[in-house]
C-alpha positions as CSV (number, residue, x, y, z in Angstrom):
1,X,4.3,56.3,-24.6
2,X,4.9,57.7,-28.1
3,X,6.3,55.4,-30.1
4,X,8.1,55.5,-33.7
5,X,6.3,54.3,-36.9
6,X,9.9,52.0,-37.5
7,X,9.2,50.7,-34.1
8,X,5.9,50.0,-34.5
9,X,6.4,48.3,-38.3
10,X,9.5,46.1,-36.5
11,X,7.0,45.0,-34.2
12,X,4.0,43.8,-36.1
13,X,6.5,42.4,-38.2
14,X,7.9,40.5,-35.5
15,X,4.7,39.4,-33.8
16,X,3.6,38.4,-37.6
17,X,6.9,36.1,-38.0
18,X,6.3,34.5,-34.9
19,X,2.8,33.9,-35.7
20,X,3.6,32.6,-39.0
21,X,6.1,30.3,-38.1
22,X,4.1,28.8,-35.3
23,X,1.5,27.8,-37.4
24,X,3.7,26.4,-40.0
25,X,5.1,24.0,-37.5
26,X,1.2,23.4,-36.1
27,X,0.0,22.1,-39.5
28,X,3.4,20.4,-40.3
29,X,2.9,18.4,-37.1
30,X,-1.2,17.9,-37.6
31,X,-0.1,16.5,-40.9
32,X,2.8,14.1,-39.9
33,X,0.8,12.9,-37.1
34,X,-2.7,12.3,-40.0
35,X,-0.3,10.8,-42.1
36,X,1.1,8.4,-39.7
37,X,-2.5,7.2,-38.5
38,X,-3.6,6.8,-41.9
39,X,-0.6,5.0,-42.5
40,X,-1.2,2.6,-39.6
41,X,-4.7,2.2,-39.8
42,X,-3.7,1.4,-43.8
């Protein structure tokens, strides 16, 4: 299971996009929703 340093770079890339992403979209939607409560409760 030898694998190629180009591999192995396009994968931690990948796996760091996906990571990145995801949590992008997390704090987007924990913010939306914050906003939206502070908004009602306002």
């Amino acid at each position: 299971m030898i694998r190629k340093p180009r591999e192995i770079t396009v994968l931690l890339g990948w796996r760091f996009t996906v990571r990145y992403v995801f949590t992008m979209y997390f704090f987007r939607l924990i913010s939306s929703i914050s906003l939206s409560i502070t908004v009602r409760t306002i």
